[in-house]
Jmol script that loads the backbone (N, CA, C; Angstrom):
load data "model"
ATOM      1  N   UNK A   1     -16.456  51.279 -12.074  1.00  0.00           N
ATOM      2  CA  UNK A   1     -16.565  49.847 -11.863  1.00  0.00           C
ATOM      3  C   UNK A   1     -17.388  49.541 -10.611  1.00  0.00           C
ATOM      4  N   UNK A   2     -17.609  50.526  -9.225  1.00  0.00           N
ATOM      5  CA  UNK A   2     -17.625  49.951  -8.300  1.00  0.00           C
ATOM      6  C   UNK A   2     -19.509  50.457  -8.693  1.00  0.00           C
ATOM      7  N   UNK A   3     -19.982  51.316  -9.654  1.00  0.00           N
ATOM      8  CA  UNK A   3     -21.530  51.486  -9.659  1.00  0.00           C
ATOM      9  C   UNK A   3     -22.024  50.080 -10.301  1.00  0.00           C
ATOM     10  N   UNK A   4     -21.047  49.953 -11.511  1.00  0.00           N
ATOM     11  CA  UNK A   4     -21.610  48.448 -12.244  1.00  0.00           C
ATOM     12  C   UNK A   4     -21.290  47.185 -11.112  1.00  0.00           C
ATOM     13  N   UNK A   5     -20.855  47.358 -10.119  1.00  0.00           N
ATOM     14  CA  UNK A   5     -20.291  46.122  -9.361  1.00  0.00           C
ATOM     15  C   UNK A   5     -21.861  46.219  -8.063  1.00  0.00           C
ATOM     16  N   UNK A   6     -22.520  47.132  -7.950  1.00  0.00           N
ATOM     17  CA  UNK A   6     -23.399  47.322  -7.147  1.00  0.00           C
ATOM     18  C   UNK A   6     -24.865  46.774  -8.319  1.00  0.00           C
ATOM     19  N   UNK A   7     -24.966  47.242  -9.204  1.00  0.00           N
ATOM     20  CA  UNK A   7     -26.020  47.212 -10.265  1.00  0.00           C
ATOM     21  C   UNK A   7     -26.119  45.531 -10.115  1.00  0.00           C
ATOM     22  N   UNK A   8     -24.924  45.656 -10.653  1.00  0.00           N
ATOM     23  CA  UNK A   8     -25.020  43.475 -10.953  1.00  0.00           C
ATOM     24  C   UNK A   8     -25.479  42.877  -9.052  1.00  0.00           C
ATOM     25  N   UNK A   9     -24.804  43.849  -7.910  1.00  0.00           N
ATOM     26  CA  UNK A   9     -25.265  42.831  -6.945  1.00  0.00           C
ATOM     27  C   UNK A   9     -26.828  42.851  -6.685  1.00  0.00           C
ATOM     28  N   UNK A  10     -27.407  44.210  -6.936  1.00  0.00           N
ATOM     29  CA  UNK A  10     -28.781  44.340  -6.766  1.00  0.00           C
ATOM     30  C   UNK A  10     -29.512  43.349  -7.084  1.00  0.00           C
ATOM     31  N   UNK A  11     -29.494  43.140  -9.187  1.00  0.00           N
ATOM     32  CA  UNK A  11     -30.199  42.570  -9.774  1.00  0.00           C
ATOM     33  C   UNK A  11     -29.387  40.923  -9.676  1.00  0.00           C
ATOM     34  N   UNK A  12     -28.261  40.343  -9.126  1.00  0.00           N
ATOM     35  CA  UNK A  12     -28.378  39.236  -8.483  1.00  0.00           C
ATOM     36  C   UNK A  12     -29.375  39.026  -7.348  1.00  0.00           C
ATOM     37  N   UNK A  13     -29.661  40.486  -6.351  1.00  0.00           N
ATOM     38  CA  UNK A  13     -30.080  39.550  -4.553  1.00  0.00           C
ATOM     39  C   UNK A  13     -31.286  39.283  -5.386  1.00  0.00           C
ATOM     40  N   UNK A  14     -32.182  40.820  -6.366  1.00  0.00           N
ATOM     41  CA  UNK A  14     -33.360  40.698  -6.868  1.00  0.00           C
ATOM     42  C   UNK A  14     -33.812  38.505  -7.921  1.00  0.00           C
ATOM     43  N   UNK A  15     -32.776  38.626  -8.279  1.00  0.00           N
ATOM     44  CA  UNK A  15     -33.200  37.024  -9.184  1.00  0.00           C
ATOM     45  C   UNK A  15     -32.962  35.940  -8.294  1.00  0.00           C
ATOM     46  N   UNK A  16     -32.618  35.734  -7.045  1.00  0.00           N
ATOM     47  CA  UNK A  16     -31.807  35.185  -6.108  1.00  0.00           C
ATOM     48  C   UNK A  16     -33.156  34.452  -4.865  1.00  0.00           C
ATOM     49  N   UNK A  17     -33.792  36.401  -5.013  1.00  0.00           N
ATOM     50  CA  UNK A  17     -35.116  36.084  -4.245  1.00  0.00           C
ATOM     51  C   UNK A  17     -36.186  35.762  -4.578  1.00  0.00           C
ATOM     52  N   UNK A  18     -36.488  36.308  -5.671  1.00  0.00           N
ATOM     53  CA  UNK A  18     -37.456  35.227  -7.085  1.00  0.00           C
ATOM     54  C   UNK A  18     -37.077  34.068  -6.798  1.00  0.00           C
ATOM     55  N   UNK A  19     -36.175  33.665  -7.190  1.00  0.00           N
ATOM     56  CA  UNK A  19     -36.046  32.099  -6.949  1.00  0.00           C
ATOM     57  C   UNK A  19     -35.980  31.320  -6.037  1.00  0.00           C
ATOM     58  N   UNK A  20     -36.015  32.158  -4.566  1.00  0.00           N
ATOM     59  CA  UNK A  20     -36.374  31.675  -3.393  1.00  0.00           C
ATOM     60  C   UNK A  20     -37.836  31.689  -3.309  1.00  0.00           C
ATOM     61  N   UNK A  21     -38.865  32.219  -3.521  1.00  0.00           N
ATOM     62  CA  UNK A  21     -39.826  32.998  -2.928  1.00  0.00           C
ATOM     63  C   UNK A  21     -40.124  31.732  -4.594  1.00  0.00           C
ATOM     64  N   UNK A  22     -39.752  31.377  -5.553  1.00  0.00           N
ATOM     65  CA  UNK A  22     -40.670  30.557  -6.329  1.00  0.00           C
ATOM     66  C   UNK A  22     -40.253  28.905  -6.076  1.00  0.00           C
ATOM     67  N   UNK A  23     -38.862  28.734  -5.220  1.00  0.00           N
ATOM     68  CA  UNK A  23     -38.829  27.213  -4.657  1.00  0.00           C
ATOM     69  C   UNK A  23     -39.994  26.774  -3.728  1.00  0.00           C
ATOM     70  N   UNK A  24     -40.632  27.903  -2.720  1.00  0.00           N
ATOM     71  CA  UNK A  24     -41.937  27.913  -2.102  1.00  0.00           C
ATOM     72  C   UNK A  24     -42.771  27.196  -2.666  1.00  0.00           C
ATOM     73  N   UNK A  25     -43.045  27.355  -4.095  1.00  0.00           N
ATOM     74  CA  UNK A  25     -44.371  27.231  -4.544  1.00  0.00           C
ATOM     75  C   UNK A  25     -43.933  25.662  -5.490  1.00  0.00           C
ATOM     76  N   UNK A  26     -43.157  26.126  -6.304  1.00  0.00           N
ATOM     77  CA  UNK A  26     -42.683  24.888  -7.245  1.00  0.00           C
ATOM     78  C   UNK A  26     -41.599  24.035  -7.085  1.00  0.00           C
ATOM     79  N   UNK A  27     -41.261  22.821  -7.682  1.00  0.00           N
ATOM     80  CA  UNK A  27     -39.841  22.040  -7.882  1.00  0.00           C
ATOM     81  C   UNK A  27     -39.978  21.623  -9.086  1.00  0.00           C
ATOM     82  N   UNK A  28     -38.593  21.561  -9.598  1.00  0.00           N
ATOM     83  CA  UNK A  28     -38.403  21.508 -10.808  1.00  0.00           C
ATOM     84  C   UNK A  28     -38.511  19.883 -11.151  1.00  0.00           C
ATOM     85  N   UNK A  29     -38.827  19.426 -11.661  1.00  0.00           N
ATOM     86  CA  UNK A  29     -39.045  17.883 -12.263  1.00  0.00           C
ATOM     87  C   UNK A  29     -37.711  17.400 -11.983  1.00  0.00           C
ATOM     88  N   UNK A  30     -36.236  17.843 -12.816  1.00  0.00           N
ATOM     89  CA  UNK A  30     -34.972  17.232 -12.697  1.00  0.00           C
ATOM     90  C   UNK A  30     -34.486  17.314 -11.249  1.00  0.00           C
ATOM     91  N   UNK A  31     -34.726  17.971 -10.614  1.00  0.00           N
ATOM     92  CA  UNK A  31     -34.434  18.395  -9.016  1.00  0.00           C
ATOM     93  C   UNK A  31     -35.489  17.262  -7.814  1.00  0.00           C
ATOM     94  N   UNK A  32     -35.943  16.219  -8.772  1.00  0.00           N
ATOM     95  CA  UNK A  32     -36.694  15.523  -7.485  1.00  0.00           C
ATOM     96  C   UNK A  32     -35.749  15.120  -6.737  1.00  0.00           C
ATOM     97  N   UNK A  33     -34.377  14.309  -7.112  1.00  0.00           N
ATOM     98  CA  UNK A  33     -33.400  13.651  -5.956  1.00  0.00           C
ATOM     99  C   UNK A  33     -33.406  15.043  -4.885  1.00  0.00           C
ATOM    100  N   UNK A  34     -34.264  15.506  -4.863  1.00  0.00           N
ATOM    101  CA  UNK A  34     -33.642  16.679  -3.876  1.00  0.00           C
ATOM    102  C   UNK A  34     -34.596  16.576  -2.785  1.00  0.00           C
ATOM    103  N   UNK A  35     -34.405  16.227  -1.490  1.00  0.00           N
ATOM    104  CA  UNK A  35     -35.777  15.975  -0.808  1.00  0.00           C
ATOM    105  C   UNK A  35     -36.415  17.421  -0.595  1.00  0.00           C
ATOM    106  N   UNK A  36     -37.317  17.326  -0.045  1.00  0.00           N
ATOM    107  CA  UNK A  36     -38.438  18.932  -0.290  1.00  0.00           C
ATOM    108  C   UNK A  36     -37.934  19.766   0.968  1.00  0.00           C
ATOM    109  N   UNK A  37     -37.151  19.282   2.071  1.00  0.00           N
ATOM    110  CA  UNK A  37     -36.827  20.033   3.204  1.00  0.00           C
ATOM    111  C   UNK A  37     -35.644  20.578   3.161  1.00  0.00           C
ATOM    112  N   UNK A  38     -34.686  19.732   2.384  1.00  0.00           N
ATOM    113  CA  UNK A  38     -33.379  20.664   1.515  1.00  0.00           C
ATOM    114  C   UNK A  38     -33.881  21.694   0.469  1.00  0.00           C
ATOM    115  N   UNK A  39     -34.999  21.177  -0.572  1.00  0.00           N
ATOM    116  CA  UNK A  39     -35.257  22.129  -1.158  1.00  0.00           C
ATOM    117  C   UNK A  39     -35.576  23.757  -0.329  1.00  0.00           C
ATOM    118  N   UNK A  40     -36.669  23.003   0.710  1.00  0.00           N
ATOM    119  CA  UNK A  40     -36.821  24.952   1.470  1.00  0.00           C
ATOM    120  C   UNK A  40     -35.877  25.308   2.275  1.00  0.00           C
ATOM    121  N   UNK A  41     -35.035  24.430   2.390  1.00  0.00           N
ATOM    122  CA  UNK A  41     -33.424  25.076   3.043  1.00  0.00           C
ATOM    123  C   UNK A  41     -32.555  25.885   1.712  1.00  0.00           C
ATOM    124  N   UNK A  42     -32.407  25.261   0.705  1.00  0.00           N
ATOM    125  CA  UNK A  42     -32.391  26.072  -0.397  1.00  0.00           C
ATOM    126  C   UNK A  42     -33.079  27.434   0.052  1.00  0.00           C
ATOM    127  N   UNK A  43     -34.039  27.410  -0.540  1.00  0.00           N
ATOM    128  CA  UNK A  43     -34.793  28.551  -0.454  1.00  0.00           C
ATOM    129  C   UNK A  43     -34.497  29.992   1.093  1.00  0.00           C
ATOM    130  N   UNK A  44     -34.510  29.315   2.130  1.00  0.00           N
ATOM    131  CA  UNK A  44     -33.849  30.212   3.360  1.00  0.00           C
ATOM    132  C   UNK A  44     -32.549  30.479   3.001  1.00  0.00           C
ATOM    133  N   UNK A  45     -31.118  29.980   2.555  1.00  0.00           N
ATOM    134  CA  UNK A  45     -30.075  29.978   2.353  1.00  0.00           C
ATOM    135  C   UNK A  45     -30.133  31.324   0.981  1.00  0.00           C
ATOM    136  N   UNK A  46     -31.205  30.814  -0.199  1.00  0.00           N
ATOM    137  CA  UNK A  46     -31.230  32.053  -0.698  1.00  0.00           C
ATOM    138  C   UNK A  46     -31.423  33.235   0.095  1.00  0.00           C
ATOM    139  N   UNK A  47     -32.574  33.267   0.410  1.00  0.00           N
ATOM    140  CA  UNK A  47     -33.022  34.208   0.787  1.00  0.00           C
ATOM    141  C   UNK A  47     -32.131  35.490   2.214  1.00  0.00           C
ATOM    142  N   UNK A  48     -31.073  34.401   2.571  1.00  0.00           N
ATOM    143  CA  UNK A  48     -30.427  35.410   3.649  1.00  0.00           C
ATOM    144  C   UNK A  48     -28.880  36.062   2.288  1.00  0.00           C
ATOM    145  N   UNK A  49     -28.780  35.289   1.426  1.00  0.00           N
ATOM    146  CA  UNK A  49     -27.789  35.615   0.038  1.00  0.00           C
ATOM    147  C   UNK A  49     -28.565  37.007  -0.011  1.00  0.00           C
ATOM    148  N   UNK A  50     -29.549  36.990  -0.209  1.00  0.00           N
ATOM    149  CA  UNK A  50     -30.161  37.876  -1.600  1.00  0.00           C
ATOM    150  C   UNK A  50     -30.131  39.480  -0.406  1.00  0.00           C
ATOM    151  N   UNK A  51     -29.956  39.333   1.580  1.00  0.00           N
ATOM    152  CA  UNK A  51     -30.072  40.058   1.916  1.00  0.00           C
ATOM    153  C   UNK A  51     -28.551  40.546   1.816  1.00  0.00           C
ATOM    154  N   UNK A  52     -27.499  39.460   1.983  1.00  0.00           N
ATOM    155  CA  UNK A  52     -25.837  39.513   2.082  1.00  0.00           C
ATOM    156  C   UNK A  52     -25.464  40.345   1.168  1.00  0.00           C
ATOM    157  N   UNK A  53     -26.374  40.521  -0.353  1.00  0.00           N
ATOM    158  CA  UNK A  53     -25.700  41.040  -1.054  1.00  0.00           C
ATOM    159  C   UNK A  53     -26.062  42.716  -1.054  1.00  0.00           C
ATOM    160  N   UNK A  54     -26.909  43.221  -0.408  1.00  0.00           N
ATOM    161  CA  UNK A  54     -27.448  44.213  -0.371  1.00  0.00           C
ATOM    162  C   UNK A  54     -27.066  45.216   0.510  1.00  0.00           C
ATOM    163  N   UNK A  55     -26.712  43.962   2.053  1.00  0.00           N
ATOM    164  CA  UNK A  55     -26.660  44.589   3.111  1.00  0.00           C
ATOM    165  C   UNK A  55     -25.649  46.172   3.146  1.00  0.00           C
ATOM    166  N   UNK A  56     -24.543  45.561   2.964  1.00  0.00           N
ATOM    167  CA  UNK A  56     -23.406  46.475   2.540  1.00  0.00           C
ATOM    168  C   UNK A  56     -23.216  47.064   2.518  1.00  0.00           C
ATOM    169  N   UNK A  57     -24.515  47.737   1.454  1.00  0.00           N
ATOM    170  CA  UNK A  57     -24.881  49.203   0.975  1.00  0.00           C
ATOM    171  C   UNK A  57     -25.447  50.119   2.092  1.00  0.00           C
ATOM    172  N   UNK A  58     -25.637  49.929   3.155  1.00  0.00           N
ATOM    173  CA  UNK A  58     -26.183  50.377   4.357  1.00  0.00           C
ATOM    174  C   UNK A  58     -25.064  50.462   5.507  1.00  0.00           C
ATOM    175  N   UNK A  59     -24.117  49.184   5.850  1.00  0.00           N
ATOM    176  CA  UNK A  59     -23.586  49.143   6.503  1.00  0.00           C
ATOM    177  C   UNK A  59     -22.429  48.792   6.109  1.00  0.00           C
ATOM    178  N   UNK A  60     -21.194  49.724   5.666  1.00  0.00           N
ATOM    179  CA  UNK A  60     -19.647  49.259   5.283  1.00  0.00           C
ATOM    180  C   UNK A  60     -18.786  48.285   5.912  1.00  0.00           C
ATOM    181  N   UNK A  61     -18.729  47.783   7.383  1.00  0.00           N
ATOM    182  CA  UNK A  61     -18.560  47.349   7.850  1.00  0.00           C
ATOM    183  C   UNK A  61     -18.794  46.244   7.306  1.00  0.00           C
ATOM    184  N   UNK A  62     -19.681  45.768   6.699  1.00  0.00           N
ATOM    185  CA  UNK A  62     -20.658  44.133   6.346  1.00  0.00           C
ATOM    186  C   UNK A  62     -19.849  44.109   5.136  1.00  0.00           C
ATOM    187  N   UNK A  63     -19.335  44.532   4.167  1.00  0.00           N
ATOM    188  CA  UNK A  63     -18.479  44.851   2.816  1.00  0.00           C
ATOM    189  C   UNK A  63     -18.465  43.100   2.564  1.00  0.00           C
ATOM    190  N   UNK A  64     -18.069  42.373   3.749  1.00  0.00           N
ATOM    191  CA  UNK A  64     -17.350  40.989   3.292  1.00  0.00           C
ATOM    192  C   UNK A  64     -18.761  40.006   2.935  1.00  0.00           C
ATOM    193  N   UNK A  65     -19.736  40.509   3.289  1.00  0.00           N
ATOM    194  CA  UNK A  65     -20.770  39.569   3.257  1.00  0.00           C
ATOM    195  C   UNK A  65     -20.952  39.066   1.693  1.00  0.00           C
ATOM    196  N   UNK A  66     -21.219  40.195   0.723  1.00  0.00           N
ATOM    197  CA  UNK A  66     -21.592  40.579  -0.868  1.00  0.00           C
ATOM    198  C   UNK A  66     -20.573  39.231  -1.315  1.00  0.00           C
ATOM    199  N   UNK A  67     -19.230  39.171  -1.236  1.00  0.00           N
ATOM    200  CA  UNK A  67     -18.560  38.094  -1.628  1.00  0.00           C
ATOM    201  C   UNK A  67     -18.894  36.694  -1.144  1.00  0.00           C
ATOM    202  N   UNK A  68     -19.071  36.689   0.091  1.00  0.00           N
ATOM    203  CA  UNK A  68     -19.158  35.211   0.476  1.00  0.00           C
ATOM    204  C   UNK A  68     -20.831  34.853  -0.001  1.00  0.00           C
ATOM    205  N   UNK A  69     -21.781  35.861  -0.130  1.00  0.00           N
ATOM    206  CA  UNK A  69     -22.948  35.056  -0.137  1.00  0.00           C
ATOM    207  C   UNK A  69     -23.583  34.834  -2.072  1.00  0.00           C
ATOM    208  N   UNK A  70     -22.453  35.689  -2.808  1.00  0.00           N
ATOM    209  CA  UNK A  70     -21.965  35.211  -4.220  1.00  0.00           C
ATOM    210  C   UNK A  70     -21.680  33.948  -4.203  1.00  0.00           C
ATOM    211  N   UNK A  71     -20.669  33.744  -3.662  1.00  0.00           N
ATOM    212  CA  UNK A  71     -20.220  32.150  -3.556  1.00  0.00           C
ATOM    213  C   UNK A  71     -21.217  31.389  -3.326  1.00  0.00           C
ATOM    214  N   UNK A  72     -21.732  31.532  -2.474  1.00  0.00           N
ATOM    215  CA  UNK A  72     -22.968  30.270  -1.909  1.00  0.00           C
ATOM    216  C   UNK A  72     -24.013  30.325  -2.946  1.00  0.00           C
ATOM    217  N   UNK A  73     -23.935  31.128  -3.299  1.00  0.00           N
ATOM    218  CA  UNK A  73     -25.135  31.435  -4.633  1.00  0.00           C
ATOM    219  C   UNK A  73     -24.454  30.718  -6.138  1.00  0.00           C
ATOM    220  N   UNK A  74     -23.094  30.690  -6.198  1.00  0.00           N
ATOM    221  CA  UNK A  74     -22.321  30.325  -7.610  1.00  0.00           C
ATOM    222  C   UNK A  74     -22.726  28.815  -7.093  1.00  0.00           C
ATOM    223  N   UNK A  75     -22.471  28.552  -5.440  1.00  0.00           N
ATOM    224  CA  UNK A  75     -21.949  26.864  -5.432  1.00  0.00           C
ATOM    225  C   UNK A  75     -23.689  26.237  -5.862  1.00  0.00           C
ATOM    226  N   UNK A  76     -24.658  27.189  -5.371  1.00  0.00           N
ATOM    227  CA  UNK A  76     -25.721  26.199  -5.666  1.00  0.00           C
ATOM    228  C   UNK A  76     -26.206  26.023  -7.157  1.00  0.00           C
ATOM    229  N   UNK A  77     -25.836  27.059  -7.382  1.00  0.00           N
ATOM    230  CA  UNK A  77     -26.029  27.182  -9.145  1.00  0.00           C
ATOM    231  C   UNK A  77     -25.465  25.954  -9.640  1.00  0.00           C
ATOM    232  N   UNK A  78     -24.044  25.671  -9.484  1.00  0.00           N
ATOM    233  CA  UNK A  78     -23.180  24.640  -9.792  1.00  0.00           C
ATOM    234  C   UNK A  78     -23.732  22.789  -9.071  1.00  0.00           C
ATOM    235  N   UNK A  79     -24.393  23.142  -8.196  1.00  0.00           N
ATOM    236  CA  UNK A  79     -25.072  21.748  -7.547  1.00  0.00           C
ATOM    237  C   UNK A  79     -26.380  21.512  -8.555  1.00  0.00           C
ATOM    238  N   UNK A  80     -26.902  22.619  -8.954  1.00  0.00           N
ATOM    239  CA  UNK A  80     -28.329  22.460  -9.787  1.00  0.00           C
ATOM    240  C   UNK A  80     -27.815  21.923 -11.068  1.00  0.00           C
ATOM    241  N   UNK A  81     -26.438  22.614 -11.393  1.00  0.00           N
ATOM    242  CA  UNK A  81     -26.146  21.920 -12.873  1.00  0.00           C
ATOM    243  C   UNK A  81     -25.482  20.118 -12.419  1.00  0.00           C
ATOM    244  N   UNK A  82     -24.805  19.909 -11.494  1.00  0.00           N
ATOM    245  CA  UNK A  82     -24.544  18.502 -11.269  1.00  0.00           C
ATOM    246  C   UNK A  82     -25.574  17.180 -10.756  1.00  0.00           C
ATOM    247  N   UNK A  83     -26.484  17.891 -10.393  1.00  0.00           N
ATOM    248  CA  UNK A  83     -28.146  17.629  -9.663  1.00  0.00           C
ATOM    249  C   UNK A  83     -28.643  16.832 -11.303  1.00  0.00           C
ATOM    250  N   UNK A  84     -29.037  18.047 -12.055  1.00  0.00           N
ATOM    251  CA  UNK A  84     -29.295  18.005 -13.720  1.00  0.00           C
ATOM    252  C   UNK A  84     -28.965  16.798 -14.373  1.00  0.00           C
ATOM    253  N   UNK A  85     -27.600  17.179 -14.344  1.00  0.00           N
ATOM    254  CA  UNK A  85     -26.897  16.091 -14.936  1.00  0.00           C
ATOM    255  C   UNK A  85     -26.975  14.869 -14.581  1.00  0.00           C
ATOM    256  N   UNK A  86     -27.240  14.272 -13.283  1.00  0.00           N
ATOM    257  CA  UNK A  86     -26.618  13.229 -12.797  1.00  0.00           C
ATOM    258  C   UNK A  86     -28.185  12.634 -12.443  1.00  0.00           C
ATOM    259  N   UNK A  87     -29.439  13.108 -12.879  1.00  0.00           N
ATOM    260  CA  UNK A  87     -30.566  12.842 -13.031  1.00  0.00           C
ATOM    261  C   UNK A  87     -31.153  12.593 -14.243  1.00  0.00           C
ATOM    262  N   UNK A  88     -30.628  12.334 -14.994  1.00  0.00           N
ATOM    263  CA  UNK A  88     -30.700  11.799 -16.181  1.00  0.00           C
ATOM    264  C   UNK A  88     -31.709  12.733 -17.191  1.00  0.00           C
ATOM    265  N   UNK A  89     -32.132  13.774 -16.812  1.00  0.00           N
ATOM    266  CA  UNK A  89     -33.605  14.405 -17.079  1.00  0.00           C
ATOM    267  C   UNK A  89     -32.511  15.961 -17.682  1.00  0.00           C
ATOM    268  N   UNK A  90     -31.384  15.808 -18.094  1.00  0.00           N
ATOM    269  CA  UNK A  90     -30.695  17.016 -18.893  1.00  0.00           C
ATOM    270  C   UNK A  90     -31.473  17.463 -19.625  1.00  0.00           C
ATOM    271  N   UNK A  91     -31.168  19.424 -19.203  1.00  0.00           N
ATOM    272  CA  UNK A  91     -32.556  20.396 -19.917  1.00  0.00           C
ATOM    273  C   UNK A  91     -30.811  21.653 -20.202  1.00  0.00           C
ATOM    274  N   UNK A  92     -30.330  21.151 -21.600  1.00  0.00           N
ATOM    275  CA  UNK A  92     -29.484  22.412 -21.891  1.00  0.00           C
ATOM    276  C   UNK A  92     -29.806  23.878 -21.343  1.00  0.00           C
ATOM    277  N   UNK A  93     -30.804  24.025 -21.224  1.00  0.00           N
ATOM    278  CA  UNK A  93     -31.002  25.300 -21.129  1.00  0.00           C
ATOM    279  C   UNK A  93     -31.396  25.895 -20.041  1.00  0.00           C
ATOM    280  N   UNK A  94     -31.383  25.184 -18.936  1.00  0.00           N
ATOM    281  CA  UNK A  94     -30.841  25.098 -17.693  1.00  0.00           C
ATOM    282  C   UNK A  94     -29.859  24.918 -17.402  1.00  0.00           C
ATOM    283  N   UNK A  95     -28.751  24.403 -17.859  1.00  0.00           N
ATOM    284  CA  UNK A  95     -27.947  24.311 -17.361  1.00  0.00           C
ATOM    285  C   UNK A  95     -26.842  25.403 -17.833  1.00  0.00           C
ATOM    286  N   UNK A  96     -27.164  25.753 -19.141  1.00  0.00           N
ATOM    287  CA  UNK A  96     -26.830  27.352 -19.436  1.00  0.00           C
ATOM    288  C   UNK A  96     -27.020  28.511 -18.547  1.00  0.00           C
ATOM    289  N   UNK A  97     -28.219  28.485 -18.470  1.00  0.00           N
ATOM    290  CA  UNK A  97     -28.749  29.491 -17.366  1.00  0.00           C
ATOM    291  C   UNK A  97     -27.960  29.080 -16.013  1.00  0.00           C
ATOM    292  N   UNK A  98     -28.192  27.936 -15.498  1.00  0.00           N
ATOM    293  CA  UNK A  98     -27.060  28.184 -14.012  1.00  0.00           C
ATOM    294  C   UNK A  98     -25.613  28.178 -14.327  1.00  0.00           C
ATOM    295  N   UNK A  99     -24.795  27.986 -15.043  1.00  0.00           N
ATOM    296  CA  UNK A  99     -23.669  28.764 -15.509  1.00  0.00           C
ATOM    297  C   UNK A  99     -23.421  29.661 -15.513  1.00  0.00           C
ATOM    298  N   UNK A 100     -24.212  30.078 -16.282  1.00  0.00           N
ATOM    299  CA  UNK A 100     -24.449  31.925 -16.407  1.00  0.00           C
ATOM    300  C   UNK A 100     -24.216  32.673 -15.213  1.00  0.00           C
ATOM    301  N   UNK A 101     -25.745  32.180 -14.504  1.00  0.00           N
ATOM    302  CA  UNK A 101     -25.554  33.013 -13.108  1.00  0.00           C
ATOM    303  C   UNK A 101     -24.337  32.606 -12.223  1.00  0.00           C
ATOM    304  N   UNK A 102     -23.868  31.115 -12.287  1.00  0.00           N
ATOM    305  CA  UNK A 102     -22.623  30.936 -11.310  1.00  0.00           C
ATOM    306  C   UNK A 102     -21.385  32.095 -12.337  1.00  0.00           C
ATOM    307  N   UNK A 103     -21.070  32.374 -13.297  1.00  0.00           N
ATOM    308  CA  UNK A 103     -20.435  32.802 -13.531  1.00  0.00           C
ATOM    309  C   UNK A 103     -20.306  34.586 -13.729  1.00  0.00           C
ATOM    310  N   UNK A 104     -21.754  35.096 -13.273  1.00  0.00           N
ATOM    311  CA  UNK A 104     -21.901  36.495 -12.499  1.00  0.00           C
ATOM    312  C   UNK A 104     -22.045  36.553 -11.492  1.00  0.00           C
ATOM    313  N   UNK A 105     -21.548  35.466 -10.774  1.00  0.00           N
ATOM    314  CA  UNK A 105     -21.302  35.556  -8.941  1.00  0.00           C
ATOM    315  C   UNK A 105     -20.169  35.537  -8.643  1.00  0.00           C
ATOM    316  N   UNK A 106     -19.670  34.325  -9.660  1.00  0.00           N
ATOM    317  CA  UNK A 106     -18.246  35.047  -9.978  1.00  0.00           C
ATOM    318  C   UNK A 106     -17.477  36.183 -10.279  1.00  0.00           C
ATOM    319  N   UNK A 107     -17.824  37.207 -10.979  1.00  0.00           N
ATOM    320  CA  UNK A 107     -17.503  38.363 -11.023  1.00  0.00           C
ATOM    321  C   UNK A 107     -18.196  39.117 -10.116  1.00  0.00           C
ATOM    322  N   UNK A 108     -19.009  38.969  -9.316  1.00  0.00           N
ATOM    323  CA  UNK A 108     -19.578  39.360  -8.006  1.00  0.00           C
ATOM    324  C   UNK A 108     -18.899  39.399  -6.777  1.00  0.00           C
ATOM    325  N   UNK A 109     -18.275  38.047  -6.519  1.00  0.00           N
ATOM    326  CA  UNK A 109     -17.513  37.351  -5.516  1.00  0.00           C
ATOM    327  C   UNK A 109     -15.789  38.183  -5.565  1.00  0.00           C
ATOM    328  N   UNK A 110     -15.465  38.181  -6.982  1.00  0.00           N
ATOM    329  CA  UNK A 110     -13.775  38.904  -7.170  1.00  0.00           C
ATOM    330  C   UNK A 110     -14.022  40.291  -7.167  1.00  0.00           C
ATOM    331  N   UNK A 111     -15.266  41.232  -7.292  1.00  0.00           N
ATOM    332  CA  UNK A 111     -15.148  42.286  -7.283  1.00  0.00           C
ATOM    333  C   UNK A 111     -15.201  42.865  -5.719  1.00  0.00           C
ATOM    334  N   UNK A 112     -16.156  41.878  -5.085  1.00  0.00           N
ATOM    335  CA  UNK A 112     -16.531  41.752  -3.733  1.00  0.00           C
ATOM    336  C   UNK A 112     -15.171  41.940  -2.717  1.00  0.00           C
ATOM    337  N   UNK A 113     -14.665  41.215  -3.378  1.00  0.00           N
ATOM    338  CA  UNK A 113     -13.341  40.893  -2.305  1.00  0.00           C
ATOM    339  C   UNK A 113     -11.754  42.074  -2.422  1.00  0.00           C
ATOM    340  N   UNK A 114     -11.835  42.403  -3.643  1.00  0.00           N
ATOM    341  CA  UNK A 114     -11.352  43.288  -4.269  1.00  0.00           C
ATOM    342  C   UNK A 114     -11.519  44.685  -3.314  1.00  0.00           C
ATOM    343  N   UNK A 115     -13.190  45.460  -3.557  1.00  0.00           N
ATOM    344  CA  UNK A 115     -13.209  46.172  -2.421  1.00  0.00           C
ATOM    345  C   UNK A 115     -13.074  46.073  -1.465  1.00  0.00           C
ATOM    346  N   UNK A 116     -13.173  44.781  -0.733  1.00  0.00           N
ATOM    347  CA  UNK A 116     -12.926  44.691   0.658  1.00  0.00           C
ATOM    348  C   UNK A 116     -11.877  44.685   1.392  1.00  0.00           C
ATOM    349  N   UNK A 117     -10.860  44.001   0.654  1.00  0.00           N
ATOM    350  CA  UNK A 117      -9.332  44.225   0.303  1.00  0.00           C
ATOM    351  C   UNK A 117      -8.570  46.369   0.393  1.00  0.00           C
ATOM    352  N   UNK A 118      -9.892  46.558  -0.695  1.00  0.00           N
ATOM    353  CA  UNK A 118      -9.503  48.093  -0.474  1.00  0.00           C
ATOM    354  C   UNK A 118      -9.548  48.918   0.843  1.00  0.00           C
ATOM    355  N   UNK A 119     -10.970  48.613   1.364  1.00  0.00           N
ATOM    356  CA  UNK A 119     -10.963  48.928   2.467  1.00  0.00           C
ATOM    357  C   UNK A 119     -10.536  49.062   3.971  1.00  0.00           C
TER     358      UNK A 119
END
end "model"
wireframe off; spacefill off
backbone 0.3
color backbone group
């Protein structure tokens, strides 16, 4: 469990930082209520996630980071789907997709804490 619990955090920091490193360049049409300086705060907030979840693996000590920066990653997922919604510009299939990922940060976040607990 604890190799598949590393696999999934990898290829979370890896999609985490894509999507930091592509808020840079683009915004999504339904995401205009979002002013552009929150948006690249978005984007920094990813981008220290995508290191939280990695770090770990280097330094045991850091163990607690992988969980908390899941969370911050589930909550924005969950703001993009209420963002969506509440912009009148609903794209199902976005909002599938940030489900999705809030709900493998979720199993990110309980496995996270789980080891850390062990430790």
């Amino acid at each position: 469990m604890n190799i598949f619990l590393w696999i999934i955090q990898i290829l979370l920091a890896l999609h985490t930082l894509a999507g930091a490193v592509w808020k840079f360049s683009n915004s999504e049409p339904s995401l205009k209520a979002i002013p552009h300086g929150v948006w690249l705060a978005m984007s920094v907030i990813e981008i220290l996630c995508s290191v939280s979840l990695v770090l770990p693996a280097f330094a045991k000590s850091l163990d607690i980071l992988a969980p908390i920066a899941a969370i911050c990653i589930a909550g924005e997922m969950l703001l993009d789907c209420g963002v969506n919604i509440f912009s009148g510009n609903i794209n199902p299939g976005h909002l599938f997709y940030w489900l999705v990922v809030a709900f493998i940060c979720a199993l990110v976040a309980y496995g996270g804490f789980q080891r850390w607990k062990a430790a």
